[in-house]
TIVO-583371 format. One record per residue (C-alpha): residue number from 0; x, y negated, z negated. Coordinates in Angstrom, 1 decimal, m for minus. Example, Ala and Ser with C-alpha at 12.3 -4.5 7.8 and 13.67 -1.06 7.14 Angstrom:
2
NODE    nr        x        y        z
NODE     0     12.3      4.5     m7.8
NODE     1     13.7      1.1     m7.1
***
This chain:
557
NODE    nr        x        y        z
NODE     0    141.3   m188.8     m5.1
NODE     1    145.0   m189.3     m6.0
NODE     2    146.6   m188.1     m9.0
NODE     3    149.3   m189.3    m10.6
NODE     4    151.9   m186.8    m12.8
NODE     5    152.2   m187.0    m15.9
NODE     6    155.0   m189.1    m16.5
NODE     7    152.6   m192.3    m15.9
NODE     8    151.4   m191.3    m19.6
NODE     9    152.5   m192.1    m22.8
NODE    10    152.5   m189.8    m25.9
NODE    11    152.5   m190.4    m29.5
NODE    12    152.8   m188.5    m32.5
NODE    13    149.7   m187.2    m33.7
NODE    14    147.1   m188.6    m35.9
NODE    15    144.4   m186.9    m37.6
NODE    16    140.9   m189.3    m38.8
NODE    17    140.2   m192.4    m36.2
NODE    18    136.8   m191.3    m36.1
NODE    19    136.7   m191.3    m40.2
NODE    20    136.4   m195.4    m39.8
NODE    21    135.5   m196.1    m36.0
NODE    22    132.2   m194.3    m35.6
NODE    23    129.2   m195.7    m38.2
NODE    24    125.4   m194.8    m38.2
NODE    25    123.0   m196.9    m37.0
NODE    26    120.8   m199.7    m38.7
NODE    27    117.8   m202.0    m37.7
NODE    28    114.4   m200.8    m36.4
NODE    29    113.4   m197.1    m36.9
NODE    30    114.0   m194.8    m34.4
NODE    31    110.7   m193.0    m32.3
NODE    32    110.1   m190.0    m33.8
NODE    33    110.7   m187.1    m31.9
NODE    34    107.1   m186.5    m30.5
NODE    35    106.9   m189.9    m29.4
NODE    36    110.5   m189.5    m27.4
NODE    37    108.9   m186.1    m25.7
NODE    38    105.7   m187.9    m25.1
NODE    39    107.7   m190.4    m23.4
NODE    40    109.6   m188.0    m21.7
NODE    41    106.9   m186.6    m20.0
NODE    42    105.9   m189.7    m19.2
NODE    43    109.2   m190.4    m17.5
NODE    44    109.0   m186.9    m15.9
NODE    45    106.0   m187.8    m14.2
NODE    46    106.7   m191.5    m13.0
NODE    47    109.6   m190.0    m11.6
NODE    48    112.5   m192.0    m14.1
NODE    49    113.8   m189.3    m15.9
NODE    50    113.0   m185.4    m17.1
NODE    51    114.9   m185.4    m20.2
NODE    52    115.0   m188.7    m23.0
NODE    53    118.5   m189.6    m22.7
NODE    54    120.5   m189.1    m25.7
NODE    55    122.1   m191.7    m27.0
NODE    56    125.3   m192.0    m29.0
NODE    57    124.8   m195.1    m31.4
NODE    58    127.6   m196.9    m33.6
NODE    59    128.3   m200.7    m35.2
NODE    60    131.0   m201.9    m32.8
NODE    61    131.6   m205.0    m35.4
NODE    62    131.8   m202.1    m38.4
NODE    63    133.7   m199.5    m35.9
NODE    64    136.5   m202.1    m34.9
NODE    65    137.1   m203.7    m37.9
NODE    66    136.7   m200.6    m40.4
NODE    67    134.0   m202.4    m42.4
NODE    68    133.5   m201.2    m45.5
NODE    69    129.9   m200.8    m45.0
NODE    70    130.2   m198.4    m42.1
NODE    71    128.3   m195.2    m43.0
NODE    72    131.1   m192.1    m42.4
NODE    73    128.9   m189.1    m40.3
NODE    74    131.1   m186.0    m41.9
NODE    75    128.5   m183.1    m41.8
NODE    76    127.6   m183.4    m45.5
NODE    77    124.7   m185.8    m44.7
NODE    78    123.6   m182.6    m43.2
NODE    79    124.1   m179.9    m45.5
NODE    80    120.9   m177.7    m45.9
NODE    81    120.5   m178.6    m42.4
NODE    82    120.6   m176.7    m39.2
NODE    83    120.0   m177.6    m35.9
NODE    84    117.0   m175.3    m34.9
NODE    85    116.2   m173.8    m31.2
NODE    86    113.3   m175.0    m28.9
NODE    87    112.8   m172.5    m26.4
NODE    88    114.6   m174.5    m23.7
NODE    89    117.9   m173.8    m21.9
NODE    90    121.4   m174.2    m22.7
NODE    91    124.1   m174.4    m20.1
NODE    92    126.3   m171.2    m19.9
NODE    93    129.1   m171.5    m17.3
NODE    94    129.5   m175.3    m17.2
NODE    95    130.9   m177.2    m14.2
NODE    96    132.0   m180.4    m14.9
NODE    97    131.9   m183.1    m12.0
NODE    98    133.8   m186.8    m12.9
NODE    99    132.0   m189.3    m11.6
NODE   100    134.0   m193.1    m10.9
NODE   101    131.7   m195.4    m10.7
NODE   102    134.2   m198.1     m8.6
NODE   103    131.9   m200.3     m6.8
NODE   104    135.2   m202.0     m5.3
NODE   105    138.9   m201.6     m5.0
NODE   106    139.5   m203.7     m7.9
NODE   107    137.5   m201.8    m10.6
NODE   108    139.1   m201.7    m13.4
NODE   109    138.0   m198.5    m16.0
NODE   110    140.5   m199.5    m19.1
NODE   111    142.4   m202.6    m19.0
NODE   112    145.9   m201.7    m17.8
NODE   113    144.8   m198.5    m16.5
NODE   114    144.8   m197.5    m13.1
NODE   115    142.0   m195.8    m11.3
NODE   116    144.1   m192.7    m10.6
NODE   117    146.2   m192.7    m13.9
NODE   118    142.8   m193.2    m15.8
NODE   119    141.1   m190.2    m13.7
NODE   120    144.3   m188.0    m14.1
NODE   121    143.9   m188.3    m17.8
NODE   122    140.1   m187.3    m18.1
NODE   123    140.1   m185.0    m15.8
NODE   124    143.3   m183.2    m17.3
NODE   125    141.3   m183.3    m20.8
NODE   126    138.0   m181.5    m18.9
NODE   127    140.5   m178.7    m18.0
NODE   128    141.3   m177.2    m21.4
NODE   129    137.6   m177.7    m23.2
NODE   130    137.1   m173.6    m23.6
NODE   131    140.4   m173.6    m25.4
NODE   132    139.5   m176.8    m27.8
NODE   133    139.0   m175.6    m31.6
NODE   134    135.8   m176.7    m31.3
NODE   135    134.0   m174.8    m28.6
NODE   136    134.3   m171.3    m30.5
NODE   137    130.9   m173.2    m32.3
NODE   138    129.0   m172.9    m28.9
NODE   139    128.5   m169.0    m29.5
NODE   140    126.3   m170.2    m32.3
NODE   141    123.8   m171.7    m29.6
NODE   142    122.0   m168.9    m27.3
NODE   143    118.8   m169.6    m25.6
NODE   144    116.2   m167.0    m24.8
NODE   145    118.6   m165.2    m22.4
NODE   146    120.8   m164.3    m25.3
NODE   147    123.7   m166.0    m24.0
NODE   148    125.2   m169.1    m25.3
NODE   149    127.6   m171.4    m23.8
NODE   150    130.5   m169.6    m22.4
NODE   151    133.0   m171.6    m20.2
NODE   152    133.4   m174.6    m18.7
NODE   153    135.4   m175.7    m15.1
NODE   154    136.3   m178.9    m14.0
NODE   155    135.3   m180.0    m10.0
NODE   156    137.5   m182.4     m9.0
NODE   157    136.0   m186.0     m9.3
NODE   158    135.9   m188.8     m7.1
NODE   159    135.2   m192.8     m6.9
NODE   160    131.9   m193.4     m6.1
NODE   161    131.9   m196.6     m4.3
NODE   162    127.9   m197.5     m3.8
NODE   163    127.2   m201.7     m4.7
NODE   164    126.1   m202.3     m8.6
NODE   165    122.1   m202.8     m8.4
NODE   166    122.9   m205.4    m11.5
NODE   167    125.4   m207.6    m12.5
NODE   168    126.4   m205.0    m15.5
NODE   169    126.6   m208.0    m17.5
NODE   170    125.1   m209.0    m21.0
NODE   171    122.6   m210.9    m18.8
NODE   172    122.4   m208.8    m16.3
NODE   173    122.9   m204.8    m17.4
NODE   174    122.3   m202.0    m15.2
NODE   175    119.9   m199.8    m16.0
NODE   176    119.2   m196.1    m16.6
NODE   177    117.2   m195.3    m13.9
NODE   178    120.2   m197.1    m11.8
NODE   179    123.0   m194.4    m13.7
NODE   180    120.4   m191.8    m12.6
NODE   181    119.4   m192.5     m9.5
NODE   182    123.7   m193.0     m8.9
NODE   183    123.5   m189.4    m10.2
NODE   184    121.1   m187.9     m7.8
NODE   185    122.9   m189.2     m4.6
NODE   186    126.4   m188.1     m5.6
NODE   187    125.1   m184.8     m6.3
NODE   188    123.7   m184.8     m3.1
NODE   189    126.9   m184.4     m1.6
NODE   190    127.9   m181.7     m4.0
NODE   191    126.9   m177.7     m3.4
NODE   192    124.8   m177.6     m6.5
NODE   193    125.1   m175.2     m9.3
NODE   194    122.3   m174.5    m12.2
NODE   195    125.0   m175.8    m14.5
NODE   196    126.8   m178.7    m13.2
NODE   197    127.0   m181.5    m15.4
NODE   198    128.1   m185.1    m13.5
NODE   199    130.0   m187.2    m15.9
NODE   200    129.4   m190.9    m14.6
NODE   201    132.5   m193.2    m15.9
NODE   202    131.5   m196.9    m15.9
NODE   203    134.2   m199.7    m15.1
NODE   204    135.7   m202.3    m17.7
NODE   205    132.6   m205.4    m18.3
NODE   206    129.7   m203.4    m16.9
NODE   207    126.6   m203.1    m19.4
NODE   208    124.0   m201.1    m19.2
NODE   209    120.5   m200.8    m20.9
NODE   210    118.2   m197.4    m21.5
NODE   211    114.3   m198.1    m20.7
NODE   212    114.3   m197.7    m25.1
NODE   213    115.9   m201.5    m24.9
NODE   214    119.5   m200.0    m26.7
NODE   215    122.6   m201.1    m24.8
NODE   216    126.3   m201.0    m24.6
NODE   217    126.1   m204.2    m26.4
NODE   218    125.0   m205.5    m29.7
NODE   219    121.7   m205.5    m29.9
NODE   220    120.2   m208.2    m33.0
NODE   221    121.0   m205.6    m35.5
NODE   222    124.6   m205.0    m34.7
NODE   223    123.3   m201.5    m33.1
NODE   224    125.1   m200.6    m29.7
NODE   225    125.5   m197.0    m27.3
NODE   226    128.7   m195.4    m27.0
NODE   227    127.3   m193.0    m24.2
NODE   228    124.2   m190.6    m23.4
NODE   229    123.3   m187.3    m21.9
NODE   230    120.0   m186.9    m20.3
NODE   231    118.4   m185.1    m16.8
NODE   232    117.6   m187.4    m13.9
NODE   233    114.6   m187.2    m12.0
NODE   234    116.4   m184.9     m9.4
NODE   235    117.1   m182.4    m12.1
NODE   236    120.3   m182.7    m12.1
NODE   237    122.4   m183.1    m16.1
NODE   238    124.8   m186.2    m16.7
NODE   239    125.9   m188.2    m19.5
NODE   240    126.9   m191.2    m19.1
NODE   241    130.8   m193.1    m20.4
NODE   242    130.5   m196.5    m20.7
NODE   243    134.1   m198.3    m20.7
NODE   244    135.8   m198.6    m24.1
NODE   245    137.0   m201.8    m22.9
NODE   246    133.1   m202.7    m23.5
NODE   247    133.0   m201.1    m26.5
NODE   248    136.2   m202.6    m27.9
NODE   249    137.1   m205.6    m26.7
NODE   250    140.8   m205.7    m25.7
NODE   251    142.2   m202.4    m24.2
NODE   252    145.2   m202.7    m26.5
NODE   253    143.6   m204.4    m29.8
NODE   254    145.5   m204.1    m33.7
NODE   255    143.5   m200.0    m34.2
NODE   256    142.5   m199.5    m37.2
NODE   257    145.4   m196.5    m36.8
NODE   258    147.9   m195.1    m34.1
NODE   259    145.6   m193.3    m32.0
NODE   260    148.1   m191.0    m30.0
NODE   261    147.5   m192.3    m26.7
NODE   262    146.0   m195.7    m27.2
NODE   263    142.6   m196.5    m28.7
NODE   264    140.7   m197.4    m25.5
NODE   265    142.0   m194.0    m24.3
NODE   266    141.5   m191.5    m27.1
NODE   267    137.8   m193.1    m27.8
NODE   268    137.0   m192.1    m24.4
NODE   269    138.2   m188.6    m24.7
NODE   270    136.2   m188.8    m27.9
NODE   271    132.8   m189.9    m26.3
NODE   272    133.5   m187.4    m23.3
NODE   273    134.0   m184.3    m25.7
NODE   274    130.9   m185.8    m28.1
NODE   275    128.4   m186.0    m24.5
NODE   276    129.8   m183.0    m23.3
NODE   277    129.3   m180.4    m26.2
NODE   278    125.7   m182.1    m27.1
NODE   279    124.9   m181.4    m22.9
NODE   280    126.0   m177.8    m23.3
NODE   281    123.9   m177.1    m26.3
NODE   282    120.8   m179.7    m25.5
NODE   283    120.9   m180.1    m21.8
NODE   284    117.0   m181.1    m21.1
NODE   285    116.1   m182.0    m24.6
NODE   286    114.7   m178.3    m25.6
NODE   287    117.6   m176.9    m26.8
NODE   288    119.0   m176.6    m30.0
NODE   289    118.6   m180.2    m31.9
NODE   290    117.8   m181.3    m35.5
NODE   291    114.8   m182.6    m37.2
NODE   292    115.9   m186.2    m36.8
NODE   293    115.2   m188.6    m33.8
NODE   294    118.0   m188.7    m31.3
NODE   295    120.8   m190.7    m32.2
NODE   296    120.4   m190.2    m36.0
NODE   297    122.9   m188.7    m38.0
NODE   298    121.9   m184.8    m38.0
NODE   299    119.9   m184.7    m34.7
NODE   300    122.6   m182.9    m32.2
NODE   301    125.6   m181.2    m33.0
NODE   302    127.7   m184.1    m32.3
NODE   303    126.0   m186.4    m34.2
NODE   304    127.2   m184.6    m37.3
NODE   305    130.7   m185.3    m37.1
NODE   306    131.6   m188.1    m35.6
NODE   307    134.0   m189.0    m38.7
NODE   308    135.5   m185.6    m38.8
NODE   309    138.6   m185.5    m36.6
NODE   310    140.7   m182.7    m35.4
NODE   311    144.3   m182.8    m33.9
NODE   312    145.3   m180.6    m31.2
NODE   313    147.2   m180.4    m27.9
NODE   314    145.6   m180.1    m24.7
NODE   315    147.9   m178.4    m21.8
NODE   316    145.8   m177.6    m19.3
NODE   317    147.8   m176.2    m16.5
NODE   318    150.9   m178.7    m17.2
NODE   319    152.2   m176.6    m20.6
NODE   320    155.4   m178.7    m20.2
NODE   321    153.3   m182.1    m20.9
NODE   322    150.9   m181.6    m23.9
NODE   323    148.7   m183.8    m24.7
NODE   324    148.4   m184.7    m28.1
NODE   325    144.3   m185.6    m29.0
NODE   326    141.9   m186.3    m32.2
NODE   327    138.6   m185.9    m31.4
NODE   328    135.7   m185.3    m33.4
NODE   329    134.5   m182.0    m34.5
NODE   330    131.5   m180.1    m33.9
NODE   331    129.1   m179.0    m35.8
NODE   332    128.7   m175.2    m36.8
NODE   333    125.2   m174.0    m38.0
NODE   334    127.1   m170.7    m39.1
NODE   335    129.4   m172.9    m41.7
NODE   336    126.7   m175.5    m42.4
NODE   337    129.1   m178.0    m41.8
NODE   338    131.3   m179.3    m39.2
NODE   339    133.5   m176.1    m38.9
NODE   340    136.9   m176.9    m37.3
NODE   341    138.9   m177.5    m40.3
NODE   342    141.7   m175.0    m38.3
NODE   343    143.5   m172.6    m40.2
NODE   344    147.1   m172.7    m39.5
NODE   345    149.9   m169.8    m39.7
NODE   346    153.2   m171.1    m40.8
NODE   347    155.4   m167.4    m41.2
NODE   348    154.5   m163.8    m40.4
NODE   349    157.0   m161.3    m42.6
NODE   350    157.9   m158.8    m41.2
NODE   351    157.3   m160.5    m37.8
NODE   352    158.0   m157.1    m36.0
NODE   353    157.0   m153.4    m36.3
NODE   354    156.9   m150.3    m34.2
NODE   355    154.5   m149.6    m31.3
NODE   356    151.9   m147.3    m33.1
NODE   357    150.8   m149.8    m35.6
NODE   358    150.9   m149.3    m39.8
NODE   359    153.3   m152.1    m40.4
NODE   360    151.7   m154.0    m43.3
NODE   361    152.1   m157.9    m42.7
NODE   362    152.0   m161.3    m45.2
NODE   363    150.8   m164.1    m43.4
NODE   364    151.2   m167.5    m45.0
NODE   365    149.3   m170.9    m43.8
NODE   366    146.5   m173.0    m44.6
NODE   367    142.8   m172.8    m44.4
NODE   368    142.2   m169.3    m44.8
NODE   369    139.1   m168.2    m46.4
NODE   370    139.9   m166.2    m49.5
NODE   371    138.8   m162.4    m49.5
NODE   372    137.3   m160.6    m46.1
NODE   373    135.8   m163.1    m43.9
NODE   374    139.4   m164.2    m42.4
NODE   375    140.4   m162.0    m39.3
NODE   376    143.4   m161.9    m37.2
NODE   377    144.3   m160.6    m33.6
NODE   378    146.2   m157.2    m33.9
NODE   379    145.3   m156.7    m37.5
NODE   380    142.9   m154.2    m39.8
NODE   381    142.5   m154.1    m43.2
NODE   382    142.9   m158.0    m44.0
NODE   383    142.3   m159.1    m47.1
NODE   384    143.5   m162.8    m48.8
NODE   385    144.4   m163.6    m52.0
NODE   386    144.4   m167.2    m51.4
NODE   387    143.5   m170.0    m49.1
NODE   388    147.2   m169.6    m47.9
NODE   389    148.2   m165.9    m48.3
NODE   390    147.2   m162.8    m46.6
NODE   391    147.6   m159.5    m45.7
NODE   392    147.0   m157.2    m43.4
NODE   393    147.6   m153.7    m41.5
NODE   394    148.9   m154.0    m37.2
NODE   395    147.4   m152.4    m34.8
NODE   396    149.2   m151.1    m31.6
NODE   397    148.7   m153.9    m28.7
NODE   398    147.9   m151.2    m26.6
NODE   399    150.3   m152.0    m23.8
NODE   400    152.5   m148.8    m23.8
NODE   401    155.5   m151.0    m23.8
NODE   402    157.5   m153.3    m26.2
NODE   403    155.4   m156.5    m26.3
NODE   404    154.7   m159.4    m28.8
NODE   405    151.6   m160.7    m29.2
NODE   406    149.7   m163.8    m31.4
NODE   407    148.1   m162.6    m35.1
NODE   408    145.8   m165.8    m34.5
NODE   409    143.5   m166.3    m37.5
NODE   410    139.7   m166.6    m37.3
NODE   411    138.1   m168.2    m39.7
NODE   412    133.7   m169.3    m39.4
NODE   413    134.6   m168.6    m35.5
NODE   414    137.5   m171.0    m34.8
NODE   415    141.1   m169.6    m34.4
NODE   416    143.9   m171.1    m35.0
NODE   417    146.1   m172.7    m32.3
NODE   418    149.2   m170.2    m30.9
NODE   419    152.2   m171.0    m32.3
NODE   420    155.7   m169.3    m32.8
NODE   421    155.0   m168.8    m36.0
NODE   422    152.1   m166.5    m35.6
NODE   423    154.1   m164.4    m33.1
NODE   424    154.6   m160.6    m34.0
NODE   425    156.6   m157.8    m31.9
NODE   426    155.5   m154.3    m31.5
NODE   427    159.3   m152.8    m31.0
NODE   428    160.2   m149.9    m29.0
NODE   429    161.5   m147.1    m30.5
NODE   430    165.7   m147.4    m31.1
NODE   431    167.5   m145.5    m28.5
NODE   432    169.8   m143.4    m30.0
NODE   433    173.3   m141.4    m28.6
NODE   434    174.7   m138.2    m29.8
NODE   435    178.0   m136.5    m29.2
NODE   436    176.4   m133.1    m27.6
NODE   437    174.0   m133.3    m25.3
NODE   438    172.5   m129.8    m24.9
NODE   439    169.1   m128.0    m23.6
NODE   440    166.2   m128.7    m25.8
NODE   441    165.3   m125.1    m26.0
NODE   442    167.2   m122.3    m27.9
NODE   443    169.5   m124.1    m29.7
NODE   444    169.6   m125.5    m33.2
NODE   445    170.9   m128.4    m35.3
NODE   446    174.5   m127.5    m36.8
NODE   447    177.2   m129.3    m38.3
NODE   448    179.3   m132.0    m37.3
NODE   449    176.3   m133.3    m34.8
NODE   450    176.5   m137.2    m35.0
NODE   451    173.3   m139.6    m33.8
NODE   452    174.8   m143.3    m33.3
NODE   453    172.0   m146.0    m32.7
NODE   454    172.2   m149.6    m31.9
NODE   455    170.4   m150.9    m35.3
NODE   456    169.8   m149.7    m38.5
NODE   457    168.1   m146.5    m38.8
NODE   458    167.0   m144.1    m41.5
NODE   459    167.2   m140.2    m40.5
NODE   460    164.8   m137.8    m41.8
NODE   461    164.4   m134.1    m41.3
NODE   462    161.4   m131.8    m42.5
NODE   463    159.8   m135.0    m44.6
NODE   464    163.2   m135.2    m46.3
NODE   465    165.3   m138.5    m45.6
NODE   466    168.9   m137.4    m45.0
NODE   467    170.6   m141.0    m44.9
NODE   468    169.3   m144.6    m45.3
NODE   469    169.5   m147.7    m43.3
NODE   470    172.8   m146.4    m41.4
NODE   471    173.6   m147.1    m37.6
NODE   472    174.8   m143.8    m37.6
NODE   473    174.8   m140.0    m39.0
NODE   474    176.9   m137.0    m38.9
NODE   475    175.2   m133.5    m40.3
NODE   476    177.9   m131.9    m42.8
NODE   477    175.8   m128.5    m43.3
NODE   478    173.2   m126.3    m40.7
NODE   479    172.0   m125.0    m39.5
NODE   480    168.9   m127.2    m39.8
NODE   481    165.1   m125.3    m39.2
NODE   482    164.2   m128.3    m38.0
NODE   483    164.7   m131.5    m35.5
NODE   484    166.8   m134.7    m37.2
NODE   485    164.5   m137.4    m37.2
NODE   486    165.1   m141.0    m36.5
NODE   487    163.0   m144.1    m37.6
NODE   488    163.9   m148.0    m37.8
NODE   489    164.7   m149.0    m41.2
NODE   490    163.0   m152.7    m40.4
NODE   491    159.4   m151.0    m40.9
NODE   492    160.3   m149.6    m43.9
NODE   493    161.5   m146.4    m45.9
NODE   494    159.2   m144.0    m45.0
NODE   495    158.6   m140.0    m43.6
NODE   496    159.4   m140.7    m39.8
NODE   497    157.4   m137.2    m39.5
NODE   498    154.0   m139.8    m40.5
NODE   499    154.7   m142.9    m37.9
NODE   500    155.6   m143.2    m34.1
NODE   501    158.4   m145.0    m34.2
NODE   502    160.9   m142.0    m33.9
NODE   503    163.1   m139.9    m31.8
NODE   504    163.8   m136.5    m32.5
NODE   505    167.1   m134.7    m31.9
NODE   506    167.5   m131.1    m31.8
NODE   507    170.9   m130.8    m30.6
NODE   508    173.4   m129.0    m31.1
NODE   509    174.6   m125.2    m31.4
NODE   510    173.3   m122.5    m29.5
NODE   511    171.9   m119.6    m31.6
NODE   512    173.5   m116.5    m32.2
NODE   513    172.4   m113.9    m30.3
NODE   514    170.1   m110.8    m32.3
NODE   515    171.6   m108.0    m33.8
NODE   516    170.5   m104.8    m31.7
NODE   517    167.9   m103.0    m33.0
NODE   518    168.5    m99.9    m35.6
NODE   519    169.0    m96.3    m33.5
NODE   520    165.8    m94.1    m33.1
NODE   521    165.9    m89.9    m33.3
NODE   522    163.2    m88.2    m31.9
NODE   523    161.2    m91.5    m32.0
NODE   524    162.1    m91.9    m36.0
NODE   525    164.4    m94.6    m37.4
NODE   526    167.6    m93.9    m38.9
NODE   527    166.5    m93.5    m42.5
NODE   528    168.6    m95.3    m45.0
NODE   529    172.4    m94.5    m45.6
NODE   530    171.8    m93.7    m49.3
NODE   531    169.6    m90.4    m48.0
NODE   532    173.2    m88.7    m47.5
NODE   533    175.5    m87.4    m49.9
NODE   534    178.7    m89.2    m50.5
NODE   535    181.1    m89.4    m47.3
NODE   536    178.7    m88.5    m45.2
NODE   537    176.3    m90.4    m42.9
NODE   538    173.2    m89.6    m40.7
NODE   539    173.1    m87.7    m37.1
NODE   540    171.0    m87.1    m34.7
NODE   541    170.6    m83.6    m33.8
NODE   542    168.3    m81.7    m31.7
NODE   543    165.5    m84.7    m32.1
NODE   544    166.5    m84.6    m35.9
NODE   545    168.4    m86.7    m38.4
NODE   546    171.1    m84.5    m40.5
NODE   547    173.4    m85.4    m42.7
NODE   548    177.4    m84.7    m42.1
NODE   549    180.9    m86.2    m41.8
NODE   550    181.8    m89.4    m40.0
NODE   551    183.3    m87.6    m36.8
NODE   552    181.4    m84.1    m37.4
NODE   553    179.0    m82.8    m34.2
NODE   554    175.8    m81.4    m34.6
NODE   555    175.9    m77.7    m35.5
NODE   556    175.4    m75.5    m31.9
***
């Protein structure tokens, strides 16, 4: 496959709820419950059409283009009170995910406008950077019976698959789902297979197609249509299923109900991708984790939920220098009880900077924390928040020996907040300071007229007691000192440098005087003190004895 850089796309500014009136919930006839869809599905199983009931993803497309008012918003709170629940079955842990182009010829079309390769460069740059979307820090809510939950997800290159329709793909004529599956199966045949592969099947612009249920990429009487599906083919191998949005909405470049960033056609098939994707990684054979409701309905998976919640973000993949700006729907988070991504944002860090060992206590101001103890933040201890848009907390030292500056990303129900500037903070090194002797660090003593320069603003310390205060430089006007001069960055603070790491010590100086000899000895006995002699005289050693006599006198023969 060619790819095409990314000057062939356009960007737009951002724009947060497309989903809020696009998606809508379904009408007309009831749904099968959800013993009649695993009957069925074991009936499938063993005729050899499927092993999983494909999941559909239903909406009004008459409500969904024009923003009826009647359109039934899906924004988690139908589901309060409400989790999904396990069912013993698999999830999928290390996803890889394998585009499939369904281009039966040359001049398949995917998205009116859109070029094969400039269409596949877009999805496939999306796919890249799903472990880093806002939303899959939800999938740790959703282990099987291995204990581990979805984890990551890779992209496999995709390519065109170029076998003849079966069907038309019209109204009249619609493919069918055991013709997406059995697509499915041979493509994968070609593939080294992995337990967790999940091919992604991407329909071109006017082809329909129909699930054995009679629900279709097309109105049905009721106004009831599918915007995609994830199943299991009778090969075993996972696939959803991305009709074009062309079908879906008429027109690649029809009046939107809003600006989607990158065209509507476009950003609702990033949105059914991500939707198919996350409900495959969670509920790839139908035994996962799922809802009470029938497939479909409004609180059955965990995209379901919160198809009118949006979330903006960028997606950079490996081209950091060409963001893509996306809203797609949220997921649902049974740890929230609602549909969790609402991201807490950091707009200022003060102080933004602090020494190496940690103990600089930091404000963060944002959005969307959660008030008290259940916020958390990389590099932090001891966080606590007033308010939805003010905390506090204590660093912690990086660990990377070395001066370094790191993200204080916010956590908040398990989503962080997206890296920004504004959450940077920088562990400093300690400020190299000069003096004006330089001499051996052992046997010598701080004395006057030493003088420390540094390059910032410093606060000098000696035994716990602060000598001078946010000075560049210091010059010691008595001595000598008992003890080292201390120096400590006056950005973290007025504090004892003898209690943090960010110092330098200087014991410079003087060199000591040398000790007095010791006192004279007679006969192994000190010289006992002057005031044992009379007046004008002073002791002498005679004969192993002290005696007292004149300055200059000799002992007696």
């Amino acid at each position: 496959m060619k790819f095409v850089g990314p000057f062939q796309m356009k960007f737009f500014g951002p724009h947060l709820f497309f989903w809020a009136l696009m998606l809508a919930a379904c009408g007309g006839e009831m749904p099968p419950s959800t013993e009649q869809l695993e009957s069925a599905r074991q009936d499938r199983a063993l005729g050899g059409e499927s092993v999983a009931a494909p999941v559909p993803f239903r909406y009004r497309p008459a409500e969904a283009q024009s923003g009826a008012a009647g359109a039934v918003v899906r924004d988690g709170t139908q589901c309060a009170g409400n989790p999904m629940t396990y069912h013993q079955g698999p999830v999928v842990h290390d996803a890889r995910i394998h585009p499939i182009y369904w281009q039966p010829s040359t001049s398949s079309v995917f998205l009116a406008g859109v070029t094969l390769s400039n269409f596949s460069w877009n999805v496939e740059y999306f796919v890249t950077d799903m472990v880093a979307f806002p939303m899959f820090q939800t999938m740790r809510e959703y282990p099987d019976t291995s204990g581990r939950s979805p984890s990551t997800v890779t992209h496999v290159p995709g390519s065109a698959y170029s076998a003849p329709l079966p069907h038309a793909g019209t109204v009249a004529d619609p493919l069918q789902s055991g013709d997406v599956e059995r697509a499915v199966d041979s493509y994968a045949a070609t593939m080294s297979a992995s337990t967790d592969d999940i091919y992604v099947l991407f329909l071109p612009t006017a082809v329909h197609v129909c699930l054995s249920s009679g629900q279709c990429t097309f109105p049905d009487a009721a106004g009831n249509a599918i915007g995609g599906w994830h199943s299991a083919t009778p090969g075993g191998h996972m696939y959803a299923v991305i009709p074009s949005m062309d079908n879906l909405f008429p027109g690649a470049f029809a009046p939107a109900i809003s600006p989607f960033p990158n065209g509507r056609p476009l950003d609702t098939t990033y949105n059914v991708l991500s939707h198919e994707i996350f409900e495959a990684l969670t509920n790839p054979r139908g035994t996962g984790w799922f809802g009470p409701n029938s497939p479909g309905e409004p609180c059955f998976e965990n995209g379901d939920r919160c198809t009118a919640r949006a979330l903006s973000f960028s997606v950079t993949g490996s081209f950091t220098l060409f963001p893509l700006q996306v809203d797609i729907q949220q997921e649902w988070s049974n740890a929230s009880g609602s549909c969790g991504q609402t991201n807490s944002t950091i707009n200022a860090v003060f102080p933004n900077h602090g020494p190496k060992g940690g103990g600089t206590v930091v404000t963060i101001q944002g959005a969307n924390f959660a008030a008290g103890t259940s916020t958390s933040f990389d590099f932090l201890t001891n966080v606590g928040c007033t308010t939805t848009t003010s905390c506090t907390g204590t660093t912690i030292d990086d660990g990377s020996g070395a001066a370094a500056t790191v993200h204080l990303a916010a956590t908040v129900n398990g989503i962080r907040s997206l890296s920004t500037t504004a959450d940077q903070f920088t562990f400093d090194a300690t400020p190299a300071c000069t003096t004006n002797i330089a001499c051996p660090s052992v046997g010598y003593y701080v004395m006057p007229n030493l003088t420390i320069t540094c390059p910032l603003l410093v606060d000098f310390w000696q035994a716990g007691t602060e000598l001078a205060a946010s000075r560049m430089a210091f010059t010691t006007t008595m001595g000598p000192y008992a003890a080292d001069i201390q120096v400590c960055d006056s950005r973290f603070g007025l504090r004892s440098c003898s209690t943090i790491s960010d110092t330098a010590a200087y014991g410079i100086c003087g060199q000591l005087p040398p000790p007095p000899p010791p006192p004279p000895t007679c006969g192994g006995v000190r010289e006992p003190a002057p005031s044992g002699c009379p007046a004008g005289e002073v002791w002498h050693c005679c004969s192993s004895r002290w005696l007292c006599g004149a300055p200059h006198a000799f002992c007696p023969r």
